[in-house]
N, C-alpha and C positions, 0 to 999 in steps of 0.2 A: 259923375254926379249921381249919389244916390236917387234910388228913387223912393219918392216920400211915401207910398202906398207899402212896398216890404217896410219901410223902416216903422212906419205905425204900425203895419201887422206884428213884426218882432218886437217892440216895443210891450203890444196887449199881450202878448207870451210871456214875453217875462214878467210882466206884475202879477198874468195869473198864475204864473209858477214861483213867485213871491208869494203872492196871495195864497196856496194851497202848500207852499212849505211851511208858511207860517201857522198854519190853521194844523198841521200833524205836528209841528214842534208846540204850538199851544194845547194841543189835545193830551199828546203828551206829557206836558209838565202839568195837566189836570190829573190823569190816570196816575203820576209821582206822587201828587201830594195827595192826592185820595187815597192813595196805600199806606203811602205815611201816617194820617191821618189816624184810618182802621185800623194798620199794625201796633199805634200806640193807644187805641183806644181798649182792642183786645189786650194787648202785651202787658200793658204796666197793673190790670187788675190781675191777671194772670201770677204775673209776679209776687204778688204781695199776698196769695198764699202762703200759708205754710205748711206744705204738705209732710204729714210726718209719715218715714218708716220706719218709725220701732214697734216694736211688739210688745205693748201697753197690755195687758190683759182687762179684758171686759167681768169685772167681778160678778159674779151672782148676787147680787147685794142682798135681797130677799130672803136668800138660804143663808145668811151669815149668824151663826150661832150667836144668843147676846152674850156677851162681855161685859165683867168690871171695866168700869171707866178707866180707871186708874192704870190699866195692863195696854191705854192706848197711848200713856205717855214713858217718854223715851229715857229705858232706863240705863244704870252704869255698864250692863253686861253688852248693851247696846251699839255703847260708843268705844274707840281705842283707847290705847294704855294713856293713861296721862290726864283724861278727862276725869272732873270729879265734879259734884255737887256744889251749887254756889250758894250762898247766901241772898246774894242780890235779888231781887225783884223785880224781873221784865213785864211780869204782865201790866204793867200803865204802858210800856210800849208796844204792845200786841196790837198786829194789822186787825185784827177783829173786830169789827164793829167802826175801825177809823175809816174817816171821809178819802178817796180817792178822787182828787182832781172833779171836785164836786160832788162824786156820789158815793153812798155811804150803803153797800149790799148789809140787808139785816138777816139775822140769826131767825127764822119763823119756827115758832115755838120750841122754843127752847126749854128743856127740862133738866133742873136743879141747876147749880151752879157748875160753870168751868172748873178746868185742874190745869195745872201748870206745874210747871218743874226746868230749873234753870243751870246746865251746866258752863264750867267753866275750863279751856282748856290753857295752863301755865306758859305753856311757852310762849306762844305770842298774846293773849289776854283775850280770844276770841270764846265770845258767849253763843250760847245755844239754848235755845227757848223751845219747848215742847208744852204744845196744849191740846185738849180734850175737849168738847163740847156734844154732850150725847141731846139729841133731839126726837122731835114723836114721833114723827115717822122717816123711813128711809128716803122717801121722797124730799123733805126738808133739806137733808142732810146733801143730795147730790144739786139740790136746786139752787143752793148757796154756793156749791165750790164752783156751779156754771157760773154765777154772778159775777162772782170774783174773776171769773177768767174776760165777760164781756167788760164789767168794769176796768181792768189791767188794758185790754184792747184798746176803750175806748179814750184811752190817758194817753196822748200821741204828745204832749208838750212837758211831761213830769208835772208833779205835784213836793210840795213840802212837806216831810216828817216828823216828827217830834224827837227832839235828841235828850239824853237822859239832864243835862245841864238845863233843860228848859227852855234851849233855842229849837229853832227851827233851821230845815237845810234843803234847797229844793234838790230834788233826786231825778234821775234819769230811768225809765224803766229800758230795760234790756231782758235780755233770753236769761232762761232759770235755768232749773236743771236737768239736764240735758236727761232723753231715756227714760220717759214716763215709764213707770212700772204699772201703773194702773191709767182706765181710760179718763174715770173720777176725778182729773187730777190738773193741779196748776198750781206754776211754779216762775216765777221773777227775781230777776237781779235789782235792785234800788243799787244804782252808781252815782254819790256824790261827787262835787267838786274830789280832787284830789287832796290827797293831805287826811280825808275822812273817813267814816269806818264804809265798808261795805256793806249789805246787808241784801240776805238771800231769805226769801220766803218762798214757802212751800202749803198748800191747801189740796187734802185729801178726804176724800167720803170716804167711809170702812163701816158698811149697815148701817145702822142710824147716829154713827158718831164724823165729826166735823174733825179732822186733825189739823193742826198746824204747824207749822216746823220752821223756827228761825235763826239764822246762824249772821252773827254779828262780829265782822271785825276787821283787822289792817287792810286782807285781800280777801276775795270769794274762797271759798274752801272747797277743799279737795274733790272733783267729782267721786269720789269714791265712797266720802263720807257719808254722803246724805242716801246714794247707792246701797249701804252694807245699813246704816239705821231704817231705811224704809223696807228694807226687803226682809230685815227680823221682826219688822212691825207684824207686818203683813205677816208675815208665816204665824206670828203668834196669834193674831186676829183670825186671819183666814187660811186655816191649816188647811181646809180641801182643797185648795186652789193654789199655797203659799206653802203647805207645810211638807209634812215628808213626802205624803199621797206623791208629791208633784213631782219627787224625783224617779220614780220608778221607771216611767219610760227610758232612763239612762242606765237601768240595769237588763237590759236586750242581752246579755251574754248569757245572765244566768240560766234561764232553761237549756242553756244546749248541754251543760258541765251536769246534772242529772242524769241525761240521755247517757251520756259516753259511761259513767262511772256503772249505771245500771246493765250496760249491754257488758259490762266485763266483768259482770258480779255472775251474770248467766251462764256466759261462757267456762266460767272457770268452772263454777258448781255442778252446772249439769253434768257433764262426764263421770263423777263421783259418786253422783247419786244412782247412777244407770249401772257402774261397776259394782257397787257394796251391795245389793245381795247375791252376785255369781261369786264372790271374793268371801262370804259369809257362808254361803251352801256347803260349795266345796268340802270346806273344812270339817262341816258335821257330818257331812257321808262318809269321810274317811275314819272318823273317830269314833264313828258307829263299827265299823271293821274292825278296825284294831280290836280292840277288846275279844272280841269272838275268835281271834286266831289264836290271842295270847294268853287266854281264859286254861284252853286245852292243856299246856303242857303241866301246869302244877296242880292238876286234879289228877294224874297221874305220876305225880313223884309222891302226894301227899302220902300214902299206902306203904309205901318203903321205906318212910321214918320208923313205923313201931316195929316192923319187923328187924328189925339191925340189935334192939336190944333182947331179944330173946334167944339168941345165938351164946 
């Protein structure tokens, strides 16, 4: 028969090693979910950066020579073969001044009117809208394409557009175009329902003008397009920073093809020049000689001519 005194001592044992396994297994699943907890507290804002790595160039905007207006919209030498001049009239659909998902970033002094210009490319019937908006100061101008960019941000459910028919279509904001060329700069996709056009907008500051750039049609267009139009913008806008000045770092070869060609222009000449006058001298010390030897013999035959006819 047991006895009842070991059997309550082991008995108190094992509930306190109940008791204290339970107390690290609960300590435990407290230390789980409080990491949990932190890891997604830090993690998911972490996330939702967007950190970019390209190489945006930070313009001088200040130093930006002023410019016709007109030279900051997008012309035919601009775009590829096949683009040409539309008739149509985007600007009633210009993102300019339209509400976005409640807010509606304004133009701060704005001076004289907009320019616009609207291409059309044939094959698939996709339109390209280019606008200009020169403002008072440079600061106007970069303070509005920021807007735009926290307005776009803050649009997390889309907003509805205006379609040239007079409907309306709610859009989807998504990523623009990829590779900002400049830091000034924002750029979105509007993706409707299927079935409907695309439409890529494009906002850039260039000194105290506002650019706009919109390409409307079946699918998003080619990265490449808005690539090769914004970067002859730029060069024609802001040539110190865009234009030829920019390429020259990529001509590193040329000082060395000077050095080489000069070091064998030396080589070959100097020896010539150190020879011609021993190769010159020479020649006139002997020809000072000659004469003097050869002088002698016909001042004595001369005398013996007259004497032959008096015989």
């Amino acid at each position: 028969m047991a006895n009842p005194a070991s059997t309550s001592r082991s008995g108190l044992w094992v509930r306190r090693a109940a008791t204290t396994t339970g107390r690290v297994v609960l300590l435990a699943g407290i230390v789980v979910v409080c990491g949990l907890a932190v890891g997604f507290a830090i993690g998911y804002p972490v996330s939702q950066l967007h950190l970019t790595t390209s190489n945006a160039v930070a313009l001088d905007q200040n130093s930006i020579r002023s410019f016709d207006l007109e030279s900051a919209l997008v012309s035919a030498d601009d775009l590829p073969d096949g683009w040409a001049l539309s008739e149509l009239d985007l600007s009633p659909f210009s993102m300019v001044g339209q509400p976005i998902c409640g807010q509606t970033p304004v133009v701060d002094n704005q001076m004289g009117r907009s320019l616009s210009r609207t291409y059309q490319n044939p094959r698939d019937g996709a339109l390209l809208l280019s606008e200009a908006i020169r403002v008072r100061r440079v600061t106007d101008a970069v303070r509005y394409v920021s807007e735009m960019g926290k307005t776009f941000d803050g649009c997390k459910r889309g907003f509805f557009r205006k379609n040239q028919d007079g409907t309306s279509t709610k859009v989807e904001l998504r990523a623009g175009q990829p590779d900002p060329p400049i830091t000034d700069y924002q750029s979105r996709t509007l993706q409707p329902p299927k079935g409907e056009h695309t439409q890529l907008v494009v906002f850039m500051a260039v000194g105290d003008v506002i650019i706009s750039l919109q390409h409307v049609g079946p699918s998003a267009p080619p990265r490449d397009l808005f690539a090769d139009v914004q970067r002859k913008l730029l060069a024609r806008l802001a040539p110190d920073q865009f234009g030829t000045r920019s390429t020259v770092p990529g001509e590193r070869n040329l000082p060395s093809e000077p050095t080489t060609t000069t070091t064998s222009t030396t080589t070959t000449t100097l020896p010539p020049t150190t020879l011609a006058p021993t190769t010159t001298t020479r020649p006139k010390s002997r020809s000072t000689r000659r004469p003097t030897t050869t002088a002698a013999p016909p001042a004595t035959a001369a005398p013996a001519a007259p004497g032959a006819p008096g015989n």
